[in-house]
N, CA, C and O atoms as a DFTB+ gen file, in Angstrom:
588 C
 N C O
     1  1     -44.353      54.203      36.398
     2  2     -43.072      54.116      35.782
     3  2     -42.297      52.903      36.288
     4  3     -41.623      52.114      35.625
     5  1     -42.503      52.916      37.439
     6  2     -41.828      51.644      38.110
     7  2     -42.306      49.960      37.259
     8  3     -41.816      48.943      36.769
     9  1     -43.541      50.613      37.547
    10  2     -44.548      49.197      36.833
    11  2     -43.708      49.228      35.279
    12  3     -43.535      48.070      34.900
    13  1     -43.280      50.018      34.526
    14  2     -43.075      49.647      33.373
    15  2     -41.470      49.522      33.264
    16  3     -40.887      49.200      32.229
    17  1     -40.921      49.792      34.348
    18  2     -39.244      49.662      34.564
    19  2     -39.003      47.575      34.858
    20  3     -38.246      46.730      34.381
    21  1     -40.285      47.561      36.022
    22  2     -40.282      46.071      36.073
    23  2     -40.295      45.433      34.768
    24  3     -39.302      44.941      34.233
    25  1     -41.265      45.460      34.364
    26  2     -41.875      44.777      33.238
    27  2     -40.854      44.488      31.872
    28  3     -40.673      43.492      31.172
    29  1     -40.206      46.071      31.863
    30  2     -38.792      45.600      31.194
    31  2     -38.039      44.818      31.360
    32  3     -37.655      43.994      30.530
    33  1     -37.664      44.944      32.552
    34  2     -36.587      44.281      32.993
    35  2     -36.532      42.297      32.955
    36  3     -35.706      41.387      32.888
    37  1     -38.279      42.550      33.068
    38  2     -38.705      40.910      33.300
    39  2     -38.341      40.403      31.777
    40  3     -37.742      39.449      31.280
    41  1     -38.894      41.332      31.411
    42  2     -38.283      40.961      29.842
    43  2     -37.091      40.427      29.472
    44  3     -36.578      39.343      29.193
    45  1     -36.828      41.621      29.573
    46  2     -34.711      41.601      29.510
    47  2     -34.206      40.011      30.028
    48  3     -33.415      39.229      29.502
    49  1     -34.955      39.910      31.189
    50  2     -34.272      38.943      31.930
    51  2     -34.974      37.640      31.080
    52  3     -34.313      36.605      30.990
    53  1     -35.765      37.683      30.719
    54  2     -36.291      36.473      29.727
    55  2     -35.652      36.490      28.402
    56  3     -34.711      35.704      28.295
    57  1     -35.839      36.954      27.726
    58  2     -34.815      37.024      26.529
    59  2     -33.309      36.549      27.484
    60  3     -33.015      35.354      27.484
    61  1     -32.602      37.341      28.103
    62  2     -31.589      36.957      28.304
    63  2     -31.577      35.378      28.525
    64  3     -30.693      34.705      27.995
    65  1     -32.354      34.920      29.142
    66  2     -32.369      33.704      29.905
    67  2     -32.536      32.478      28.537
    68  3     -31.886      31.438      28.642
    69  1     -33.424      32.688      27.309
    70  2     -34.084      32.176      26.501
    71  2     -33.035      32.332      24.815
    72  3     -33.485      32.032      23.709
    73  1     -31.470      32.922      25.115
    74  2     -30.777      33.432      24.822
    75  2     -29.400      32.802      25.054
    76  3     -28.411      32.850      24.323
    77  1     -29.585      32.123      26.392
    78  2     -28.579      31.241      26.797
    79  2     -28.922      29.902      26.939
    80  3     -28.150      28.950      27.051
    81  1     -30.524      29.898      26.922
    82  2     -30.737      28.434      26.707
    83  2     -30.504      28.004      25.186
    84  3     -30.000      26.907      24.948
    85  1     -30.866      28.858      24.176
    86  2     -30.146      28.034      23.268
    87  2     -28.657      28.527      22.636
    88  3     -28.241      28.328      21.495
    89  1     -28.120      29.098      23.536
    90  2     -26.746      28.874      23.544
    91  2     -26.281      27.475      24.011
    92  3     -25.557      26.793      23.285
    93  1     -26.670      27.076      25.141
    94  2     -26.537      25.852      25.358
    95  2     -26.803      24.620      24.281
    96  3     -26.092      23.699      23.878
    97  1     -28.141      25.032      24.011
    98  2     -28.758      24.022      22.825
    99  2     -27.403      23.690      21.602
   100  3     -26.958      22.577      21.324
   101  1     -26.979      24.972      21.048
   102  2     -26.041      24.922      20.475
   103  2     -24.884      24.688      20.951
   104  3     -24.367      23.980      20.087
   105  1     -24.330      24.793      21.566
   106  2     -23.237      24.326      22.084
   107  2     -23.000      22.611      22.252
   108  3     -21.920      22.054      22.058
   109  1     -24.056      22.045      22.590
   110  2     -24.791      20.078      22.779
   111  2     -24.713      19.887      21.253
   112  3     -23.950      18.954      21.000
   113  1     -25.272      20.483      20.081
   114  2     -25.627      20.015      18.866
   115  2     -23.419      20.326      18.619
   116  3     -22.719      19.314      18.604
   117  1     -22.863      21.473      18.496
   118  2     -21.809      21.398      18.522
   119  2     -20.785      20.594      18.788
   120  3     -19.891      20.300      17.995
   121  1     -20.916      20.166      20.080
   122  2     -20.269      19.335      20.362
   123  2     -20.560      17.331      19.927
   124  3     -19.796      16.414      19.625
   125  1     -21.817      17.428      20.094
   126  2     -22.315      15.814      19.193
   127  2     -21.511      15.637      17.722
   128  3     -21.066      14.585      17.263
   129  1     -21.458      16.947      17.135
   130  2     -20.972      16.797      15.491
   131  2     -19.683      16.544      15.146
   132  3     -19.108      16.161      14.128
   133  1     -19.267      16.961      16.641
   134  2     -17.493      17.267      16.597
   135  2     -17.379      15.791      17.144
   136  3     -16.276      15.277      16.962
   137  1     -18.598      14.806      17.962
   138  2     -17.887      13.621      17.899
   139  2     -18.029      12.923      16.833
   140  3     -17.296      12.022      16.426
   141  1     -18.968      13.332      16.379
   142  2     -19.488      12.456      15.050
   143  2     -18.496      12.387      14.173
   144  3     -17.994      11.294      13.911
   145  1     -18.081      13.491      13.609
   146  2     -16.802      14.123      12.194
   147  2     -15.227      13.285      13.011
   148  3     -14.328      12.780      12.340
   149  1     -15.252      13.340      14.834
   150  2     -14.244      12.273      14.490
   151  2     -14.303      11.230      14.626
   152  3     -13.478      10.717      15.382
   153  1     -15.304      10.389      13.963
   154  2     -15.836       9.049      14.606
   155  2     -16.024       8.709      13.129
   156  3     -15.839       7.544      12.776
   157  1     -16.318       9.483      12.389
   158  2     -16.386       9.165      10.597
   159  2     -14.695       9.775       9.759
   160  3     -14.448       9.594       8.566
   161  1     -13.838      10.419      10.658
   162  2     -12.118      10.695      10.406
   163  2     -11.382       9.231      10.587
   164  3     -10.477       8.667       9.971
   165  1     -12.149       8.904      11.657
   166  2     -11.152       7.792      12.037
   167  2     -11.537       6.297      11.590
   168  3     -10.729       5.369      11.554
   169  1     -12.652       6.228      11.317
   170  2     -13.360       5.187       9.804
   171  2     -12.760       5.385       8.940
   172  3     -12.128       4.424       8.502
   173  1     -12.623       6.774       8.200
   174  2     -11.742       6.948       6.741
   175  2     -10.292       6.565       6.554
   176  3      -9.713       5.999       5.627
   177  1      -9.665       7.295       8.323
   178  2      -8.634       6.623       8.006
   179  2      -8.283       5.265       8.421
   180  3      -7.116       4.920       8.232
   181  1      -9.226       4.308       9.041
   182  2      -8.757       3.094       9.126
   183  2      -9.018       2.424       7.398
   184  3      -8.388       1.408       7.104
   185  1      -9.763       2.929       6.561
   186  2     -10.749       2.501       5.516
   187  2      -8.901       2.714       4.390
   188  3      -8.399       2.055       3.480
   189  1      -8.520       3.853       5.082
   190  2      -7.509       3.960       3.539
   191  2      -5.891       3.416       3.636
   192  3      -5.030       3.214       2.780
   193  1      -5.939       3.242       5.595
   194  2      -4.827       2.104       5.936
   195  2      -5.119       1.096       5.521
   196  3      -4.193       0.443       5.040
   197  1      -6.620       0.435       5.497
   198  2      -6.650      -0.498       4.832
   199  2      -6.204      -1.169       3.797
   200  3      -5.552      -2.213       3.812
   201  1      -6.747      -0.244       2.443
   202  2      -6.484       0.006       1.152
   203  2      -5.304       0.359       1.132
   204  3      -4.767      -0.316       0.254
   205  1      -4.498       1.104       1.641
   206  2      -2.988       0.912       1.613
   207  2      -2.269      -0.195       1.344
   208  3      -1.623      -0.609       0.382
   209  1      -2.586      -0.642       2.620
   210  2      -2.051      -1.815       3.082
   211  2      -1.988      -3.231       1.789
   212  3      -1.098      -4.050       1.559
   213  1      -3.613      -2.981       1.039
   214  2      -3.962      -4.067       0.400
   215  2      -3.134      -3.962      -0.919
   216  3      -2.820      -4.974      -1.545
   217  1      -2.737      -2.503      -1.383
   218  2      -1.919      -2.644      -2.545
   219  2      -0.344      -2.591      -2.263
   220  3       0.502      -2.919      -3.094
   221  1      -0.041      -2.077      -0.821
   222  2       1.129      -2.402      -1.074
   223  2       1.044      -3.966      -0.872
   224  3       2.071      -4.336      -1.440
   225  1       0.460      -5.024      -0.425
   226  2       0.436      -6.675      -0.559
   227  2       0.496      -7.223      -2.127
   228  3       1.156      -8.129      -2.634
   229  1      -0.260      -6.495      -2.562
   230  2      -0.468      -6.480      -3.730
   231  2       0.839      -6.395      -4.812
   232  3       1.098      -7.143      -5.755
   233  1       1.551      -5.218      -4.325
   234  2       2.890      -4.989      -5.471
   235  2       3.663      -6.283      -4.610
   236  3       3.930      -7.344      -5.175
   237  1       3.957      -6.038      -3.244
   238  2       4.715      -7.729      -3.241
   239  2       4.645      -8.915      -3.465
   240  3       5.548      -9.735      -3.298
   241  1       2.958      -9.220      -4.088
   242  2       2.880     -10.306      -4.876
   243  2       3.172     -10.516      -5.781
   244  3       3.586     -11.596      -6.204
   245  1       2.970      -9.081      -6.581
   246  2       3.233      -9.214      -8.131
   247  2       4.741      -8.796      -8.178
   248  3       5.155      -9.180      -9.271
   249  1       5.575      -8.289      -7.603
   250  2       7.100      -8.394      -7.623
   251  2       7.957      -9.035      -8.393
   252  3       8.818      -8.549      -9.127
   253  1       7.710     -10.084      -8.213
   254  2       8.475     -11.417      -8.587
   255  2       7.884     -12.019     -10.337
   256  3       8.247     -13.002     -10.982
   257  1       6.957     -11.035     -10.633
   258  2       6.447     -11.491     -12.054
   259  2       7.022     -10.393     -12.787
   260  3       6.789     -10.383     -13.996
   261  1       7.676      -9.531     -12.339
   262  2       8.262      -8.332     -13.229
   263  2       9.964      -8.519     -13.470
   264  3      10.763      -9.031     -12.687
   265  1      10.200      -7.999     -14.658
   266  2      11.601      -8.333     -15.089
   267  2      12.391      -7.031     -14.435
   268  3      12.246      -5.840     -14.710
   269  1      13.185      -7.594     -13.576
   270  2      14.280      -6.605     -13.370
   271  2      14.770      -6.455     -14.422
   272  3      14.459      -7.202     -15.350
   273  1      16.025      -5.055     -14.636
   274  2      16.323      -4.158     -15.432
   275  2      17.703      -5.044     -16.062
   276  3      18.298      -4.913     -17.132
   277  1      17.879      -5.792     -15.152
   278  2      19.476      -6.730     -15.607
   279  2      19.135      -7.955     -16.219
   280  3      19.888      -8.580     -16.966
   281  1      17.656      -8.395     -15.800
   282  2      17.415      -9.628     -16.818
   283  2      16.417      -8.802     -18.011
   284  3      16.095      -9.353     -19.064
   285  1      16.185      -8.017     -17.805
   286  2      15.872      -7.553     -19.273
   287  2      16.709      -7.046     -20.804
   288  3      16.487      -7.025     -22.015
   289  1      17.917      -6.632     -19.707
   290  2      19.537      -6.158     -20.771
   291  2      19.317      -7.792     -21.148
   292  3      18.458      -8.231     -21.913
   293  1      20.206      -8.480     -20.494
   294  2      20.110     -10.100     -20.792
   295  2      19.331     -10.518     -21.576
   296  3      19.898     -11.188     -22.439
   297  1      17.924     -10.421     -21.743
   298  2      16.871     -11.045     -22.276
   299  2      17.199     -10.364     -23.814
   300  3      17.181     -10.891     -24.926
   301  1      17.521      -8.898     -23.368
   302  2      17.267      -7.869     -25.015
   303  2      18.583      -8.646     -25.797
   304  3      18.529      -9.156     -26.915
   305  1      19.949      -8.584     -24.766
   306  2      21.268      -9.026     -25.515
   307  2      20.352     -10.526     -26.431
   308  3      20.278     -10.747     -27.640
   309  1      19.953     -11.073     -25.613
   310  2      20.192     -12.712     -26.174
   311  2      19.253     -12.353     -27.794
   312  3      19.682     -12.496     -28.938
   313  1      18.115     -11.944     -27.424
   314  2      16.991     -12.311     -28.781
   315  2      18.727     -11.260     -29.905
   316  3      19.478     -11.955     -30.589
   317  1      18.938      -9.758     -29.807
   318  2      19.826      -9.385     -30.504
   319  2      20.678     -10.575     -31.560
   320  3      20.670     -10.656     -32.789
   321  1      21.446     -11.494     -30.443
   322  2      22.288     -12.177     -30.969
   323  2      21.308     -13.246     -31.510
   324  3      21.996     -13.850     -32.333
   325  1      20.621     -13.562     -31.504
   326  2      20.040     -14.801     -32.157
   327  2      18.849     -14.158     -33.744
   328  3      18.354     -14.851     -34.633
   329  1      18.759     -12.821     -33.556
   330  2      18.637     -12.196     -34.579
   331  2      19.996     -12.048     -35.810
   332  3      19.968     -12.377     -36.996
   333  1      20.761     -11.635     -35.274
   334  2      22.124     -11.185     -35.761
   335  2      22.393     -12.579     -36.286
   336  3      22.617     -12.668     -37.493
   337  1      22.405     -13.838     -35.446
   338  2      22.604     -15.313     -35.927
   339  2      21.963     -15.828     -37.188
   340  3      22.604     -16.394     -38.073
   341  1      20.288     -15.539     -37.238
   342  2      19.361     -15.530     -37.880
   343  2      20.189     -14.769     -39.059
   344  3      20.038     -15.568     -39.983
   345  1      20.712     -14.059     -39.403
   346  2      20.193     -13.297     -40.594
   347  2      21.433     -13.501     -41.233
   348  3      21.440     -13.391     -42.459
   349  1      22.890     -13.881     -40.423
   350  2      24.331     -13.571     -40.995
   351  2      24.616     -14.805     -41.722
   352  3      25.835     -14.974     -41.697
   353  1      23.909     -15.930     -42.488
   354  2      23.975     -16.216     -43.798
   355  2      23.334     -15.918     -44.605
   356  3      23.648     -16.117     -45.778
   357  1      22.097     -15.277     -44.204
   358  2      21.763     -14.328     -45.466
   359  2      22.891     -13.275     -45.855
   360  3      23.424     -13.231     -46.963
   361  1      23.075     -12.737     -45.171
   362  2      24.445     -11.462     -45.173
   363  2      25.630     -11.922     -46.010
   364  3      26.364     -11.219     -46.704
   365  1      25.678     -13.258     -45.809
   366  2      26.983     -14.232     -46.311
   367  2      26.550     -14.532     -47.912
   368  3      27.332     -14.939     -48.771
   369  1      25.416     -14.296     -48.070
   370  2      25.184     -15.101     -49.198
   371  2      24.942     -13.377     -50.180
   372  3      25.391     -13.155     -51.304
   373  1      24.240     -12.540     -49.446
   374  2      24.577     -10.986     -50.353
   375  2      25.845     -11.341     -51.074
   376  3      26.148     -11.695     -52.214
   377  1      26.647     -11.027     -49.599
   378  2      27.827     -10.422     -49.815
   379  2      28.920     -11.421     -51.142
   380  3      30.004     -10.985     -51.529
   381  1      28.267     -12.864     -51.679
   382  2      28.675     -13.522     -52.099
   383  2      28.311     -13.380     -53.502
   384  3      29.006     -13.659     -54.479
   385  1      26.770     -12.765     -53.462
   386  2      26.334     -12.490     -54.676
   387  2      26.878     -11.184     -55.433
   388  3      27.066     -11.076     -56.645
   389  1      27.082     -10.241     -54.462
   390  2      27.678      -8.513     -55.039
   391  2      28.895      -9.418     -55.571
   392  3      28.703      -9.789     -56.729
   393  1      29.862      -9.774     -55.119
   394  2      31.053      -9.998     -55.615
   395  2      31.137     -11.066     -57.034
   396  3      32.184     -11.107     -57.680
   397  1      29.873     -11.951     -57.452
   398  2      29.943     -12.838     -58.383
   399  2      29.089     -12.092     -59.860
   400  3      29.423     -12.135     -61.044
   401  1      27.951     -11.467     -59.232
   402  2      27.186     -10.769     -60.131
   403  2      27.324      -9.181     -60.393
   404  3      26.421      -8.360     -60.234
   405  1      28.936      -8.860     -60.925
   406  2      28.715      -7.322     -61.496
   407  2      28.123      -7.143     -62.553
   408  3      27.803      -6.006     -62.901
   409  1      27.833      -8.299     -63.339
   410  2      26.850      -7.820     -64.729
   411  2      25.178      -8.180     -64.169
   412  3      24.272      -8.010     -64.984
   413  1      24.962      -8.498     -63.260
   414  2      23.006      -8.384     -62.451
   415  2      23.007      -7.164     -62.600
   416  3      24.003      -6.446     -62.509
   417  1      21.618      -6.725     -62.904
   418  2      20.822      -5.587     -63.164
   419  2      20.849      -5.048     -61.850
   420  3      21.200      -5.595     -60.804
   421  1      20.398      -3.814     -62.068
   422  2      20.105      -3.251     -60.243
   423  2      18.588      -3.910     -59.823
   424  3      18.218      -4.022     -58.654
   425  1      17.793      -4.320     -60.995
   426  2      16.465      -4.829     -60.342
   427  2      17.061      -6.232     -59.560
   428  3      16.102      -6.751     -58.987
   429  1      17.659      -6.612     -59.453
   430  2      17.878      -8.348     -58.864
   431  2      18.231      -7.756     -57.775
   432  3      17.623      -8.299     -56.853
   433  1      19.251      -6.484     -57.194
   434  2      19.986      -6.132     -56.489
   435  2      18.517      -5.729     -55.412
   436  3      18.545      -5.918     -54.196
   437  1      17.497      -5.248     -56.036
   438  2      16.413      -4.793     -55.376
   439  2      15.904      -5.705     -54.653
   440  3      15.889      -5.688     -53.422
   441  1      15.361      -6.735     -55.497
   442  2      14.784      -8.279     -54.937
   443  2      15.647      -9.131     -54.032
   444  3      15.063     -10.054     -53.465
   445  1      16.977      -8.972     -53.796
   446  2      17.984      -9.188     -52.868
   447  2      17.609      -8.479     -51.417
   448  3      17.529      -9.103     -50.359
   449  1      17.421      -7.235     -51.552
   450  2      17.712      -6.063     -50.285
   451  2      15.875      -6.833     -50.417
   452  3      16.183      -7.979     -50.088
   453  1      14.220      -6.908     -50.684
   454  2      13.527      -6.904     -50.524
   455  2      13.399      -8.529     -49.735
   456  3      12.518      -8.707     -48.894
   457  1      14.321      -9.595     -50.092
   458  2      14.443     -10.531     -49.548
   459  2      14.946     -10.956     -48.547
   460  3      14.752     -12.068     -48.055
   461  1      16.122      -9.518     -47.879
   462  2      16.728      -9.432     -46.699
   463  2      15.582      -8.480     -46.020
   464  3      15.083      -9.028     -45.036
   465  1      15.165      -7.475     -46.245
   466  2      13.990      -7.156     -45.160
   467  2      13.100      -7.943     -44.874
   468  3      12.887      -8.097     -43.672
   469  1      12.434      -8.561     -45.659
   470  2      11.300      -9.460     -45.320
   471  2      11.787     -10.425     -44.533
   472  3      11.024     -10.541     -43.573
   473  1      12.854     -11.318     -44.451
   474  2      13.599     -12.255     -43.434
   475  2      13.614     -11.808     -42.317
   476  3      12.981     -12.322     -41.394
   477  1      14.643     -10.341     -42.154
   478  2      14.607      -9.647     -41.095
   479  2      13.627      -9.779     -40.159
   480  3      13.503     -10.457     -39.139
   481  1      12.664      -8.623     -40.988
   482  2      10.792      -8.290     -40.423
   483  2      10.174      -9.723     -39.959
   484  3       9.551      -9.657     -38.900
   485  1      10.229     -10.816     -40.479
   486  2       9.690     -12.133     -39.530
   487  2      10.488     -12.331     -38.860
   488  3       9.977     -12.256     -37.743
   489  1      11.899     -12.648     -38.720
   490  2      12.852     -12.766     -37.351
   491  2      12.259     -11.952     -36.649
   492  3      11.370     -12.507     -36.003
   493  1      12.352     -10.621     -36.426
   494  2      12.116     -10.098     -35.654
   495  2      10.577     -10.211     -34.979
   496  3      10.303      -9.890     -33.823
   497  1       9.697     -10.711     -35.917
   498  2       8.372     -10.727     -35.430
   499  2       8.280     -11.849     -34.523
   500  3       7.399     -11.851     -33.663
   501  1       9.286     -13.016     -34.652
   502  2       9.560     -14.267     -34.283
   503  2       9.817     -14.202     -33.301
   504  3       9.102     -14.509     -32.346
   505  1      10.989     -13.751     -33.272
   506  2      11.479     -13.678     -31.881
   507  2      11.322     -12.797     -30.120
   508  3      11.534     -12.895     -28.912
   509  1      10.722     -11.855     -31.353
   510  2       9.842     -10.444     -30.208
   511  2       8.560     -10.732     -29.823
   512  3       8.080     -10.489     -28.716
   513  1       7.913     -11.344     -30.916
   514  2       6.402     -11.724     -30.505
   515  2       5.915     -12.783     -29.500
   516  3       4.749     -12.884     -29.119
   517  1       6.937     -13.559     -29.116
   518  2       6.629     -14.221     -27.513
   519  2       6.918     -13.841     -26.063
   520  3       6.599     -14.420     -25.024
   521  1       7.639     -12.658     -26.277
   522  2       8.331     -11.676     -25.166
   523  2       7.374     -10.605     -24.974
   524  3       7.271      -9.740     -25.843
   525  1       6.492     -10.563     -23.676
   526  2       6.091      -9.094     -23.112
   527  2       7.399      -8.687     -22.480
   528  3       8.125      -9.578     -22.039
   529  1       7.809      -7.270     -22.386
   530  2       8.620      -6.718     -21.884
   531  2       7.939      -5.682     -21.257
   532  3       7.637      -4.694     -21.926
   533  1       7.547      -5.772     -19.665
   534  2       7.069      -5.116     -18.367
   535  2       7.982      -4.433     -18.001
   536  3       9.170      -4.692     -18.190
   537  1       7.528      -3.451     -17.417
   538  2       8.356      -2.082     -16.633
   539  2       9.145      -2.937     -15.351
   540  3       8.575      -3.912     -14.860
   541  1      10.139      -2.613     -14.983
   542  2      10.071      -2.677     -13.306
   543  2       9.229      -2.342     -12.419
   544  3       8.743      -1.231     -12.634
   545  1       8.731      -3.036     -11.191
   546  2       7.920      -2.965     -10.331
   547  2       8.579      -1.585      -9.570
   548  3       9.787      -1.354      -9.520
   549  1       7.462      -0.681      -8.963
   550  2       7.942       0.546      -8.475
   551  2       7.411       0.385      -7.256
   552  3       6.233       0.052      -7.134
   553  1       8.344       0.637      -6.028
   554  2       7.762       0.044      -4.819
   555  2       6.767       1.559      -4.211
   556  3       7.094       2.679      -4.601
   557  1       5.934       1.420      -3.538
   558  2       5.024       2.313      -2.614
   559  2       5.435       2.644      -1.467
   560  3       5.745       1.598      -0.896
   561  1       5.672       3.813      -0.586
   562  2       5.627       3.081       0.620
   563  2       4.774       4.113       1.239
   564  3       4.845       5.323       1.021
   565  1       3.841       3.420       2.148
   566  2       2.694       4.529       2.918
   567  2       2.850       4.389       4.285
   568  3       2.885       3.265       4.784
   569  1       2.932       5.217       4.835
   570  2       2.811       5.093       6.886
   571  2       1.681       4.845       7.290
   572  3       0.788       5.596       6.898
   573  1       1.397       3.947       8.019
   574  2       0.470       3.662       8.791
   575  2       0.342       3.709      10.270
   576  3      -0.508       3.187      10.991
   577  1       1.476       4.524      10.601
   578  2       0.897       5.439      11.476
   579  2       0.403       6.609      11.975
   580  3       1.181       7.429      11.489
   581  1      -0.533       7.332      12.751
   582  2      -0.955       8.344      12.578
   583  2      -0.652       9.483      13.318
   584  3      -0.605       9.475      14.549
   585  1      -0.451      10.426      12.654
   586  2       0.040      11.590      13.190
   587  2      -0.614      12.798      14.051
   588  3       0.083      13.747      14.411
């Protein structure tokens, strides 16, 4: 009985022993991964300070090519008035014709109003069609430092 009390026990004590060796084992693979994951954290985040960094350079280059909101009122006022300029002797010359021609048909009256849109519609194509009108630049701002 003794003989088979040993024999257990030798056991026991091997398993136990073979039980904590790869507890250990695991614990080494554990800890390698945990340097690894922060050794590939701190790549990512130098990788996206980077890229941060490169577009906010980026909007302060392009800054200065975007129309602020006060030279765009300005820009809209001016083409307005040079539309409005554009068209107010045509307007002069309607308003010259209603008053001379009450015996014109309503068809002439048609070809009048079809001769003031079409003027219009190219002014406006004229004068709008060399103007992009861009948003305001919207600034970013990212921390680059880490928390």
């Amino acid at each position: 009985m003794s003989r088979w009390r040993d024999r257990f026990d030798k056991e026991r004590d091997r398993r136990y022993a073979e039980v904590q060796s790869e507890r250990e084992k695991a614990l080494k693979i554990k800890e390698e991964a945990d340097r690894m994951a922060l050794g590939l954290a701190r790549e990512i985040q130098i990788y996206k300070d980077e890229k941060a960094n490169d577009l906010r350079s980026q909007i302060e280059s392009e800054r200065g090519s975007y129309l602020t909101r006060e030279e765009y009122i300005i820009q809209h006022t001016a083409l307005i008035d040079k539309l409005e300029t554009a068209v107010r002797p045509l307007n002069e010359f309607m308003s010259q014709q209603r008053g001379r021609s009450s015996g014109i048909g309503a068809s002439s009256n048609a070809v009048y109003l079809a001769l003031i849109l079409a003027v219009s519609i190219i002014t406006v194509v004229i004068l709008y069609g060399h103007h992009t009108i861009t948003p305001p630049a919207v600034t970013v701002t990212v921390p680059t430092g880490r928390t």
